[in-house]
VOBA-1610 file (N, C-alpha, C; in pm, whole numbers, padded with zeros to 5 digits, always signed):
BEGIN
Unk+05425+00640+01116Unk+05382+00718+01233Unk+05315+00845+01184Unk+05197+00861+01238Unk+05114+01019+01206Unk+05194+01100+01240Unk+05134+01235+01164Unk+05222+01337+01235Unk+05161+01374+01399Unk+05061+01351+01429Unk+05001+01364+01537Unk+05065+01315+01649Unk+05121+01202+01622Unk+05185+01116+01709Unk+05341+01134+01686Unk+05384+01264+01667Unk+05521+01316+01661Unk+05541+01287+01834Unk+05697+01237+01856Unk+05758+01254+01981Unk+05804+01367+02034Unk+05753+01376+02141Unk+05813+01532+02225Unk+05916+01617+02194Unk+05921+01705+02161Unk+06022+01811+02099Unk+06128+01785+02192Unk+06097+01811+02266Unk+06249+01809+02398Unk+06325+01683+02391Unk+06287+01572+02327Unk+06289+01430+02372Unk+06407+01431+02262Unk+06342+01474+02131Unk+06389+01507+01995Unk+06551+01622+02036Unk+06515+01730+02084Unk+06595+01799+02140Unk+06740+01745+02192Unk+06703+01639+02261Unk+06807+01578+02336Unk+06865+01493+02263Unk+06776+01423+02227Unk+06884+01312+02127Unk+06978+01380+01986Unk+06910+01460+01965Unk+07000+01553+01812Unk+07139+01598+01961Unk+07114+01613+02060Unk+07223+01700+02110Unk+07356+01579+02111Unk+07262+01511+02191Unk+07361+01298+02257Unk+07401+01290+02113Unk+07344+01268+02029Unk+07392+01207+01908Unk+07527+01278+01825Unk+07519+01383+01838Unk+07611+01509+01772Unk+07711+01479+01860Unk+07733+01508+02014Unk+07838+01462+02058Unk+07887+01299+02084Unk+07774+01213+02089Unk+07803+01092+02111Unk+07805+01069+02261Unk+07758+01151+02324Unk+07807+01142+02456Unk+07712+01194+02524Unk+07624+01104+02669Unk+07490+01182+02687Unk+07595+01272+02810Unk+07705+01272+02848Unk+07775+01387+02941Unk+07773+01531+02919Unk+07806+01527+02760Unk+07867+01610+02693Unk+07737+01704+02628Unk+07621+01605+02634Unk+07464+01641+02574Unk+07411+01739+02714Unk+07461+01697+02807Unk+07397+01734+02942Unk+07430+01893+02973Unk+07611+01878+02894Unk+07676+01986+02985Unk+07597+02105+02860Unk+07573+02080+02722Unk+07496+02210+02630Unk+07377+02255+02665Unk+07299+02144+02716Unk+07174+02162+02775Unk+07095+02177+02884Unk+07244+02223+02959Unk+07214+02231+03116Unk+07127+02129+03217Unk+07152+02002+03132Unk+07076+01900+03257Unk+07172+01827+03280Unk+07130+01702+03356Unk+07217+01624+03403Unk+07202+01498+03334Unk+07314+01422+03313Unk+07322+01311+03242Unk+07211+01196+03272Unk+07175+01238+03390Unk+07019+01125+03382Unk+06918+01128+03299Unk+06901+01317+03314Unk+06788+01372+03275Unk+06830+01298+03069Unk+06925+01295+03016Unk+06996+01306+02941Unk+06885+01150+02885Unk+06993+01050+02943Unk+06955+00907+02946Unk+06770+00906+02998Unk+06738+00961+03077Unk+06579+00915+03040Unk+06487+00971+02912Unk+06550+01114+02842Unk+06461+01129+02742Unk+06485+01062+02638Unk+06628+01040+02652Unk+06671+00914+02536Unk+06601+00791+02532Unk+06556+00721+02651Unk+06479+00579+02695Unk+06337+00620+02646Unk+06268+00762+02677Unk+06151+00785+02649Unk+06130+00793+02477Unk+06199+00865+02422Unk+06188+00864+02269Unk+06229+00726+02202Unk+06319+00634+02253Unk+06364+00510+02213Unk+06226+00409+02186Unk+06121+00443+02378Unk+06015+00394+02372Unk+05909+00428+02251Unk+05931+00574+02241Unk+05771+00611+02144Unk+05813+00557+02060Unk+05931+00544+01951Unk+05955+00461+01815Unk+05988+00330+01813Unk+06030+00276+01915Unk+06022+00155+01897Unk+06142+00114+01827Unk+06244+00197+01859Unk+06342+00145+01811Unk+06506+00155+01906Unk+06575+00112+01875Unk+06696+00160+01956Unk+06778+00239+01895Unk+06815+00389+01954Unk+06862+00447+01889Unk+07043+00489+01960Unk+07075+00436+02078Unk+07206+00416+02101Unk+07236+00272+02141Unk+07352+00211+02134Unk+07405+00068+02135Unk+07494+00110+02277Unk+07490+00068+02402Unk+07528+00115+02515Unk+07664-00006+02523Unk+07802+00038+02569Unk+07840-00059+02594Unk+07941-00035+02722Unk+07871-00049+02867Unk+07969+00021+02970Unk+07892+00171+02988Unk+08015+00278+03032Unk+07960+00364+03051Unk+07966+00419+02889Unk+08008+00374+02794Unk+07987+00447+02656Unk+07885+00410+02582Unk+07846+00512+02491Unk+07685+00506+02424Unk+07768+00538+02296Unk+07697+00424+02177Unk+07730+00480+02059Unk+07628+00494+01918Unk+07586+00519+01840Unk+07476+00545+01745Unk+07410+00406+01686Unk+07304+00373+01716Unk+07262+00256+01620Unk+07250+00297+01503Unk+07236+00182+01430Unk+07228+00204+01281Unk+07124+00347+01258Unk+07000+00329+01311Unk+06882+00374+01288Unk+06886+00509+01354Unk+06972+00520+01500Unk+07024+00687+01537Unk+07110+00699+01471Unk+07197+00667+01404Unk+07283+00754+01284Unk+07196+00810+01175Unk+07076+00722+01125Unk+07054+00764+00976Unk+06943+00870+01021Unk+06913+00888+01146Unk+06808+01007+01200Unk+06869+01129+01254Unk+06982+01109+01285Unk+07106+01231+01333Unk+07078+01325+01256Unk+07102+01295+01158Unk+07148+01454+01051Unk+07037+01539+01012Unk+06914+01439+00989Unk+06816+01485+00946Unk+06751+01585+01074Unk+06749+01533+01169Unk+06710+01629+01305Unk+06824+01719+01322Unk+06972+01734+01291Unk+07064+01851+01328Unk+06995+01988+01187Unk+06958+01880+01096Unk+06890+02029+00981Unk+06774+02067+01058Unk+06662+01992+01095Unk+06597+02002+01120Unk+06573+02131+01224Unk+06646+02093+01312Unk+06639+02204+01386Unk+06721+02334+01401Unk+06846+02327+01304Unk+06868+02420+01226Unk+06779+02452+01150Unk+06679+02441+01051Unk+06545+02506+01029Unk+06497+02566+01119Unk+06476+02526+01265Unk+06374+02614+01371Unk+06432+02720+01406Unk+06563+02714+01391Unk+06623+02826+01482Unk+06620+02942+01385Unk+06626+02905+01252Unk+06635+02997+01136Unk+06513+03074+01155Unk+06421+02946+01129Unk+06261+03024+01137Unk+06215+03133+01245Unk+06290+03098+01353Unk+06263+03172+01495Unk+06342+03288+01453Unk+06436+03285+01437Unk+06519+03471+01396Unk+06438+03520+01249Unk+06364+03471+01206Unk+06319+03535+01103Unk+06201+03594+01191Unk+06126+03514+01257Unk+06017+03569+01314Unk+06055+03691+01395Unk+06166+03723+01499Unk+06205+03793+01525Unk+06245+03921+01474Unk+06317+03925+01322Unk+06330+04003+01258Unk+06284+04132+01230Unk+06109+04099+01255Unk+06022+04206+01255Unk+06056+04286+01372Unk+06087+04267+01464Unk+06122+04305+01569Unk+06229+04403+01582Unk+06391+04360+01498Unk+06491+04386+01552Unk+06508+04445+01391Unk+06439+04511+01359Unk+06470+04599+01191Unk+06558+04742+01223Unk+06595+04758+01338Unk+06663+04883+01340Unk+06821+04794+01423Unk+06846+04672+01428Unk+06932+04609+01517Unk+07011+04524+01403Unk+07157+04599+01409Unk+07292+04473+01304Unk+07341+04398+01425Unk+07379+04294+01418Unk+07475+04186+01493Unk+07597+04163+01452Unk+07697+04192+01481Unk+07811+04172+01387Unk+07917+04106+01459Unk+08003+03984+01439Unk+08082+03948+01465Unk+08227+03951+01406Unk+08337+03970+01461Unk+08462+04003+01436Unk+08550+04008+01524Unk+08676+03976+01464Unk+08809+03940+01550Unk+08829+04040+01689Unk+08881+03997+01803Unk+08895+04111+01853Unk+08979+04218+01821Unk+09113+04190+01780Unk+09168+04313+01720Unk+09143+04428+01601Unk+09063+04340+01548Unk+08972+04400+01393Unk+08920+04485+01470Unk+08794+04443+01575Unk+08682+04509+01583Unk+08753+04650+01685Unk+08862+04664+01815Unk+08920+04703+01869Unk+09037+04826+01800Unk+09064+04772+01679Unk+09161+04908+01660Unk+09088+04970+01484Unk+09045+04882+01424Unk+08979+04919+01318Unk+08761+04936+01313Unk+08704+04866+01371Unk+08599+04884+01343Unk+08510+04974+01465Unk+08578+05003+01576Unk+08548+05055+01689Unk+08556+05201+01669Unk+08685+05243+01600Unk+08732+05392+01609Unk+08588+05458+01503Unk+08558+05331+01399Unk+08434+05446+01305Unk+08299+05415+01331Unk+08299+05329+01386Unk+08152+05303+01506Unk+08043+05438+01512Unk+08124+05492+01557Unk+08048+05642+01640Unk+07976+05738+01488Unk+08086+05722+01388Unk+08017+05810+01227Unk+07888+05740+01191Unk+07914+05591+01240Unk+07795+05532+01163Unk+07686+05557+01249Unk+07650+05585+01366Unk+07542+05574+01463Unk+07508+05755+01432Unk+07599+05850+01406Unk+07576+05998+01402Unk+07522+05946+01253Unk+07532+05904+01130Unk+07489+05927+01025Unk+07327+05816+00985Unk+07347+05741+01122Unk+07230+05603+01125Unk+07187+05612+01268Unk+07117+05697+01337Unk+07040+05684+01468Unk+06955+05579+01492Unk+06926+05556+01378Unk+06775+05409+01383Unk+06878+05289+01425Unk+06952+05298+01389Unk+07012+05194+01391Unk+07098+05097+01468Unk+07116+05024+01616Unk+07193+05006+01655Unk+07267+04886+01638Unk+07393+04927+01683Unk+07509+04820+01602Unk+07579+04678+01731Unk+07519+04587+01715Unk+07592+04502+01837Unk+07732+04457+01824Unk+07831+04433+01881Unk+07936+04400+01835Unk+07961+04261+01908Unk+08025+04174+01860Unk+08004+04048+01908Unk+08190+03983+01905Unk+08276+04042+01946Unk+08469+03976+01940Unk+08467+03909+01998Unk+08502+03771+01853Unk+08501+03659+01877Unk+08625+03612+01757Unk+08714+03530+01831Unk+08773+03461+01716Unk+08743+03327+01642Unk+08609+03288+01743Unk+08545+03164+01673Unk+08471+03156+01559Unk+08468+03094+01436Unk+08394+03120+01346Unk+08264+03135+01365Unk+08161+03169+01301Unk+07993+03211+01348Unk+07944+03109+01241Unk+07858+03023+01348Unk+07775+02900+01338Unk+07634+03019+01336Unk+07631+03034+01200Unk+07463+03120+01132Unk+07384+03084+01203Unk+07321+02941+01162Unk+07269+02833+01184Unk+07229+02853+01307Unk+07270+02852+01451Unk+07225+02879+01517Unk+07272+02992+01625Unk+07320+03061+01530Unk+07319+03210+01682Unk+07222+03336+01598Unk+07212+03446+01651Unk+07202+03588+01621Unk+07224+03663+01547Unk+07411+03600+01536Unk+07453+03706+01444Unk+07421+03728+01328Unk+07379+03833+01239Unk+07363+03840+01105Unk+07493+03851+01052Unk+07556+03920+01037Unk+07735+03925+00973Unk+07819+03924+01023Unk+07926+03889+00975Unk+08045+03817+01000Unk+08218+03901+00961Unk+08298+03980+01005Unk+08364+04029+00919Unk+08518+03878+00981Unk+08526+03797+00877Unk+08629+03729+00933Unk+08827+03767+00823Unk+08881+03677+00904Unk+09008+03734+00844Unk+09068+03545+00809Unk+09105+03548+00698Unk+09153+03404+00654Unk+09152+03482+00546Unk+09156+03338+00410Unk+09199+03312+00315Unk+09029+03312+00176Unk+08956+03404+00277Unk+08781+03374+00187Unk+08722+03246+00149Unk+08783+03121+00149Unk+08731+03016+00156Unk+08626+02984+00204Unk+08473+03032+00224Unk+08367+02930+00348Unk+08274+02953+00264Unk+08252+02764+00282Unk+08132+02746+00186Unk+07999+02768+00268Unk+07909+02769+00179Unk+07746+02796+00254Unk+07705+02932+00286Unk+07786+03038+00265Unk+07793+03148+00252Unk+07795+03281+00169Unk+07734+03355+00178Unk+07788+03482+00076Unk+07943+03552+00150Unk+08004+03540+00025Unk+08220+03581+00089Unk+08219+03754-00017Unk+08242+03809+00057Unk+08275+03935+00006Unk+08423+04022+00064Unk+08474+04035-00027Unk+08630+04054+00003Unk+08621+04220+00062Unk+08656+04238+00185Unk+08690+04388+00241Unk+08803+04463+00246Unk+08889+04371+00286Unk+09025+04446+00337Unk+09158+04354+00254Unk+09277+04411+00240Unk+09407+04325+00206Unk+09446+04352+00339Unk+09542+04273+00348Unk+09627+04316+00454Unk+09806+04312+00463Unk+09874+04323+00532Unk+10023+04389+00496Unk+10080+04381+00607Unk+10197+04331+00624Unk+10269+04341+00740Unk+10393+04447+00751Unk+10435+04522+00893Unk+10559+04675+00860Unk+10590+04626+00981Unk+10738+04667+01003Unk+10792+04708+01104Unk+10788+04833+01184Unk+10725+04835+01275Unk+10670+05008+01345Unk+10765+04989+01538Unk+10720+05093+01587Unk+10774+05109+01687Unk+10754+05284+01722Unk+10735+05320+01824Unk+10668+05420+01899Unk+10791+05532+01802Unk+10743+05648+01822Unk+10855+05762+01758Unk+10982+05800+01827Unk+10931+05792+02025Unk+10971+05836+02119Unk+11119+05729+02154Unk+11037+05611+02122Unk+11170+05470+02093Unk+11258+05521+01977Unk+11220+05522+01839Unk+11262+05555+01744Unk+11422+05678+01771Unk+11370+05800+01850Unk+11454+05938+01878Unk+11577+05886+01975Unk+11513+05820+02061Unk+11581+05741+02208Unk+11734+05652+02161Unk+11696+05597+02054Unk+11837+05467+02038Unk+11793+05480+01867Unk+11909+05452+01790Unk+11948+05457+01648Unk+11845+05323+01608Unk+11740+05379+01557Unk+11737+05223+01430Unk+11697+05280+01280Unk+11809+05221+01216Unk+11776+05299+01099Unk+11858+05231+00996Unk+11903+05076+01020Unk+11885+04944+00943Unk+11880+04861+01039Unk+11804+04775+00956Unk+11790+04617+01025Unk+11847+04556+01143Unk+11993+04615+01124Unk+12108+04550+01212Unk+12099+04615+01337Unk+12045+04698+01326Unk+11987+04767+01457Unk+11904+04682+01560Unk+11859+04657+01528Unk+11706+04567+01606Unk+11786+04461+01720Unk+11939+04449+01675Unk+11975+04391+01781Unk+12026+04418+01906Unk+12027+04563+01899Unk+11987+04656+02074Unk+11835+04697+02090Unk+11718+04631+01991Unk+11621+04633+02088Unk+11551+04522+02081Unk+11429+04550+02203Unk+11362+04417+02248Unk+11250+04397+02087Unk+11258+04272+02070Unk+11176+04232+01946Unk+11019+04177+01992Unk+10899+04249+01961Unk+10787+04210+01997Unk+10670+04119+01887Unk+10654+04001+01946Unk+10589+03919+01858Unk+10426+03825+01865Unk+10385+03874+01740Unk+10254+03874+01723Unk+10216+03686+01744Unk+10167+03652+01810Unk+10120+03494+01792Unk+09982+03429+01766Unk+09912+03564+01739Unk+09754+03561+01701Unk+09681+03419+01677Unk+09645+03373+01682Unk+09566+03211+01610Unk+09507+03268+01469Unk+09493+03371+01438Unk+09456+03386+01307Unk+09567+03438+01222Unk+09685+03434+01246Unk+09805+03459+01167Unk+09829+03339+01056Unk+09841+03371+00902Unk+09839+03268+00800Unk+09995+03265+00781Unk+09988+03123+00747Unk+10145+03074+00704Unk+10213+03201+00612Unk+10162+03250+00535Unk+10247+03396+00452Unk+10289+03503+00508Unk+10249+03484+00650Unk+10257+03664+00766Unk+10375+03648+00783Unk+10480+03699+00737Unk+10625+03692+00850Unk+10611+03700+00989Unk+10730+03612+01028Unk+10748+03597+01171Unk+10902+03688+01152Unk+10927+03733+01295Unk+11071+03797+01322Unk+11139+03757+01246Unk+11240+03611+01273Unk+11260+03523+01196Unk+11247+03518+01007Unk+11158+03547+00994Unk+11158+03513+00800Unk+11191+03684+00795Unk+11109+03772+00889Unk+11163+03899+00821Unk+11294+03974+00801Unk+11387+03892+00918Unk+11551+03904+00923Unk+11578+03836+00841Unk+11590+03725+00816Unk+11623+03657+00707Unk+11583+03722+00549Unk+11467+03760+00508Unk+11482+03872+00404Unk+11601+03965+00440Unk+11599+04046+00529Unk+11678+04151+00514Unk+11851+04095+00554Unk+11908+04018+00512Unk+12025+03943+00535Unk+12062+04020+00648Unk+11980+04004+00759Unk+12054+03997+00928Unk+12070+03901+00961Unk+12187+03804+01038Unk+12174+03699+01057Unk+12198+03697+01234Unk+12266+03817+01287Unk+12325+03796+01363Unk+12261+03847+01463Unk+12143+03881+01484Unk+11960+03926+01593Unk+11906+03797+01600Unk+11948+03767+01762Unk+11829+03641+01803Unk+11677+03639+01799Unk+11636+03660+01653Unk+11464+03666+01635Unk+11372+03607+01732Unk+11411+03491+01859Unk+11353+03451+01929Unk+11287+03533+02067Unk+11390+03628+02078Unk+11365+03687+02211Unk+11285+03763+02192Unk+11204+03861+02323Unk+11102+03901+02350Unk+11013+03909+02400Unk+10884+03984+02405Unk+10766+03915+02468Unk+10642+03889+02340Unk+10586+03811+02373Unk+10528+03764+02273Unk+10327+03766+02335Unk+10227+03787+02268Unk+10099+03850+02242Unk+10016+03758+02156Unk+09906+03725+02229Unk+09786+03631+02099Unk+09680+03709+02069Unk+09710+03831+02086Unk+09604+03936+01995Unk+09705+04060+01915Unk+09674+04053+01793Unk+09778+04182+01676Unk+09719+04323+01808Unk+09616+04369+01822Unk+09601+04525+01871Unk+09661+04490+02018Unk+09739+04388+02104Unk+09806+04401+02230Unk+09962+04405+02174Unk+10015+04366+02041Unk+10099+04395+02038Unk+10134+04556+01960Unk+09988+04579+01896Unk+10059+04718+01890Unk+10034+04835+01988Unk+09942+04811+02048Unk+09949+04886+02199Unk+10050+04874+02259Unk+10165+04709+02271Unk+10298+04754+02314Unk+10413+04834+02287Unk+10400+04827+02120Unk+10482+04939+02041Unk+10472+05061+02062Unk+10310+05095+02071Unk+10334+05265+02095Unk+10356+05282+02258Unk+10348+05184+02340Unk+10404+05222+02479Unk+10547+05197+02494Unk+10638+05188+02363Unk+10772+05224+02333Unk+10829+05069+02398Unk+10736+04968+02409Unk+10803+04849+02481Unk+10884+04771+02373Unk+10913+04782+02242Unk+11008+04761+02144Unk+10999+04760+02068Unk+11030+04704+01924Unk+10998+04728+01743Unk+10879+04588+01757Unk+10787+04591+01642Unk+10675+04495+01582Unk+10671+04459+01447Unk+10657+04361+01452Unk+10564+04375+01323Unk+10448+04369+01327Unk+10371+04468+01297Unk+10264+04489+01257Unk+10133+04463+01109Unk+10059+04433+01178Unk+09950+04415+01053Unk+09869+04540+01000Unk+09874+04594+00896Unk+09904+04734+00863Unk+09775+04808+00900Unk+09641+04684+00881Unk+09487+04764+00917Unk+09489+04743+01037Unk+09542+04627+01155Unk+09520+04725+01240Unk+09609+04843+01340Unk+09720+04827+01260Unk+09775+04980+01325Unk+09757+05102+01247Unk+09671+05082+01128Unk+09681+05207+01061Unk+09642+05360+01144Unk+09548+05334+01216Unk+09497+05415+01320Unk+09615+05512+01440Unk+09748+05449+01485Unk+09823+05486+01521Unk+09936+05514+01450Unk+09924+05464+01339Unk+10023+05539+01209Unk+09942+05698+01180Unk+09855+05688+01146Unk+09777+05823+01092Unk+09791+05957+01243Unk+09778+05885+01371Unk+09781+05975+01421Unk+09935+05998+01545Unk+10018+05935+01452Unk+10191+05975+01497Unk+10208+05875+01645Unk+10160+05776+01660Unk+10172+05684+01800Unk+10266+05561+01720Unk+10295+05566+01593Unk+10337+05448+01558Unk+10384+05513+01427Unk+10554+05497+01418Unk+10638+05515+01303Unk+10670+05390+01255Unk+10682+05407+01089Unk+10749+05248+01016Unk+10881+05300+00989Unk+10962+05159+01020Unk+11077+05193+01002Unk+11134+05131+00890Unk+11246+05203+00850Unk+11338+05194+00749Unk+11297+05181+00595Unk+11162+05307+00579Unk+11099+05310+00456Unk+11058+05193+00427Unk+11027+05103+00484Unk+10985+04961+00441Unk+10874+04944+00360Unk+10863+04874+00250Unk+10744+04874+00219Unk+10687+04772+00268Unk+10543+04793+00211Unk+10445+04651+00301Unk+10448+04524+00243Unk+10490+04439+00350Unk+10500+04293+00349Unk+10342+04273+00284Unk+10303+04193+00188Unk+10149+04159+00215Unk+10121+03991+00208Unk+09985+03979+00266Unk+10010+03860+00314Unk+09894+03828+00244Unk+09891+03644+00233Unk+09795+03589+00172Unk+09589+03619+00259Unk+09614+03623+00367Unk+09500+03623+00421Unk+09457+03781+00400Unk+09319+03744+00417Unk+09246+03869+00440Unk+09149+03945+00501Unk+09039+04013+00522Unk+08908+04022+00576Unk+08783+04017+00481Unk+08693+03955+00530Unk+08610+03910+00469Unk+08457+03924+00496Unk+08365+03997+00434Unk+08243+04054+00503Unk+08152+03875+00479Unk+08113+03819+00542Unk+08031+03707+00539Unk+07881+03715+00579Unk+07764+03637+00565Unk+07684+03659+00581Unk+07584+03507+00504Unk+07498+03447+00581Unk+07434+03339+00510Unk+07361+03334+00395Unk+07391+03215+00296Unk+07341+03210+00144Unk+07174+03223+00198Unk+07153+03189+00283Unk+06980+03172+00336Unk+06893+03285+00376Unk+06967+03384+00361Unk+06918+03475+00451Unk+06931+03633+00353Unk+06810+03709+00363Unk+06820+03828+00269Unk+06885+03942+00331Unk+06927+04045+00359Unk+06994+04126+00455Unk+06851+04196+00454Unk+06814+04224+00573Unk+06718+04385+00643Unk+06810+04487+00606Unk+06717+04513+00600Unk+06789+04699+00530Unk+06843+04777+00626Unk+06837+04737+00745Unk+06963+04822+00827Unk+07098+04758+00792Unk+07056+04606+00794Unk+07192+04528+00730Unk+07275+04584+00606Unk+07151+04580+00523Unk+07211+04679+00385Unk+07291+04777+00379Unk+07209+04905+00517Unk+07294+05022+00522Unk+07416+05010+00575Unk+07444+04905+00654Unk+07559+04841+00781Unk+07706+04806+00666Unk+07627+04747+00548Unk+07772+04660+00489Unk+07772+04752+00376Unk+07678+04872+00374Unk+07755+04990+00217Unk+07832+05062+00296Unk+07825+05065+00465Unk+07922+05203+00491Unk+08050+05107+00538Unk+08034+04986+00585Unk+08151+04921+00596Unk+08219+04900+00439Unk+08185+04883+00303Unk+08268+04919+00199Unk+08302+05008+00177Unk+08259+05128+00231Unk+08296+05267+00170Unk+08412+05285+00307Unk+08419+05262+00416Unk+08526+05279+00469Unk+08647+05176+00478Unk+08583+05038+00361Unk+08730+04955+00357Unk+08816+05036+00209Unk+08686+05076+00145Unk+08787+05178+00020Unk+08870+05295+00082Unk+08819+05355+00121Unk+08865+05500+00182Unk+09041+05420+00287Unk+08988+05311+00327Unk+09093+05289+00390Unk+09219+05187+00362Unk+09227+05201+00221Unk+09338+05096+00214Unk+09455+05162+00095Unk+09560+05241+00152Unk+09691+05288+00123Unk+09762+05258+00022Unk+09787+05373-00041Unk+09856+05342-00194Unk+09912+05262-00166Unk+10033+05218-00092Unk+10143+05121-00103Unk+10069+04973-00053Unk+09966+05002+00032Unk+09902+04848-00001Unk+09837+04783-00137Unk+09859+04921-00199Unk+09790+04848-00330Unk+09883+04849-00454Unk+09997+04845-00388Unk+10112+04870-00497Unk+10161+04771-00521Unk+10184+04708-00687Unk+10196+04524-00676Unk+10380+04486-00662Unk+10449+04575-00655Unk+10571+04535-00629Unk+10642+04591-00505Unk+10524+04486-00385Unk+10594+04458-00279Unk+10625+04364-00236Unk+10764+04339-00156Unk+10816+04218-00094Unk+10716+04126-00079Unk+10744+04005-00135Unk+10667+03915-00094Unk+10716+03827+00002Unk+10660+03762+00131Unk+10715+03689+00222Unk+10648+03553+00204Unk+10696+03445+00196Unk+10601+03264+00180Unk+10669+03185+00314Unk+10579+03094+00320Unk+10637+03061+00448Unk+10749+02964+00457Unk+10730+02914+00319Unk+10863+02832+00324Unk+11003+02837+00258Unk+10988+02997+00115Unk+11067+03014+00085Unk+11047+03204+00065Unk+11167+03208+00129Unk+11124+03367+00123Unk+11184+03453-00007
//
């Protein structure tokens, strides 16, 4: 086939979508049409090549030989366009970072120094994008990525930012109010617990952290329980009971007396971490540049002797 006689982009469009899900429903609902519209560009591109590219059986559609071995090559494919299109753009958006990050990251740690970077970078504006879904490069906006795991992701540039550490904290005003000042305490107050989706098997739970401290006799279960770390420490400093906390993002209410650690504890630290990301494909714009030297200079400035002190408790998830 000439290139002249390429099939309709849209036609192409649709079938990379049907094919990826397998499903012209599911093709319809990304692309805002309707499953007809779905099934006729599929019939129309089937026609220009002359070939069959789904095996229909009922209401289910599944890949012919010949739409499988064309799938992948059109999902790069047009991952190429979308690349090409934000590059073209680029020229455009040279004073504009995109940044994606957890919501609690971006909410109690990357929000509060926001404002230094825009007073010391006017050209520059900063989008913020809280998301706990990983960032598909490939086809969105975002240029960087600050994620929290274990640095593992391939296809990427991984640059290590932050450690992180888990404490037991609780408002000061709680603290003055009722005695805690061992462990065994905690069982006249309410226990508040973090259930984040990005919490790694090494984070203590209530549970493993009583069990270090030979309490046996505090029902670690009770409480109210939170799927974002900065809603449970917003509950702590509103004195609603003890936490454990993840140390970057309460450091902010430690520094400014909304959040005491208790019982000299040192920091739990945990296997996961934060992670500045950004695509192997892609060169940073120099606002980007300026974006990820002041985000290192404030993950140095911000990470606490005792987080960097190597003989602290270690917590594992299966043997503590």
């Amino acid at each position: 086939m000439s290139r002249d006689r390429l099939p309709p982009l849209s036609a192409l469009r649709v079938f990379e979508a049907a094919a990826r899900h397998e499903s012209f429903k599911h093709a319809a609902e990304e692309l805002f049409v309707t499953p007809g519209a779905v099934s006729q560009q599929i019939r129309l591109l089937e026609e220009h090549v002359g070939v069959e590219l789904f095996v229909r059986d009922g209401r289910r559609v599944v890949l012919s030989d010949a739409g499988r071995a064309s799938a992948l090559i059109l999902k790069e494919a047009f991952e190429k366009m979308f690349e090409a299109t934000r590059v073209m753009k680029q020229t455009q958006q040279k004073g504009r970072v995109t940044v994606s990050a957890a919501p609690s990251f971006t909410a109690k740690w990357l929000m509060p120094r926001l404002g230094d970077f825009s007073l010391a970078n006017p050209d520059i504006d900063v989008w913020i994008s809280a998301d706990m879904s990983p960032t598909d490069f490939a086809v969105s906006d975002i240029d960087l990525a600050i994620r929290y795991g274990n640095g593992n992701y391939s296809n990427l540039h991984v640059e290590h930012l932050l450690e992180e550490s888990v404490i037991p904290v609780c408002s000061p005003a709680l603290y003055d109010a009722a005695p805690i000042r061992k462990a065994a305490d905690l069982a006249h107050h309410v226990l508040l617990h973090d259930i984040s989706a990005d919490t790694d098997p090494s984070c203590p739970d209530w549970a493993m952290w009583l069990k270090a401290h030979g309490v046996d006799d505090v029902d670690a279960a009770r409480g109210p329980r939170f799927n974002q770390s900065h809603m449970v420490i917003e509950a702590a400093v509103a004195g609603r009971g003890v936490a454990l906390a993840k140390r970057t993002i309460a450091e902010a209410d430690l520094r400014a007396g909304r959040l005491k650690v208790l019982f000299n504890e040192k920091d739990a630290p945990v296997s996961f971490g934060y992670y500045l990301v950004w695509p192997q494909t892609r060169d940073p714009s120099l606002a980007q540049t300026r974006f990820m030297d002041w985000l290192r200079q404030q993950a140095s400035g911000d990470t606490p002797a005792s987080a960097r002190t190597q003989d602290r408790p270690v917590f594992a998830a299966q043997n503590i």
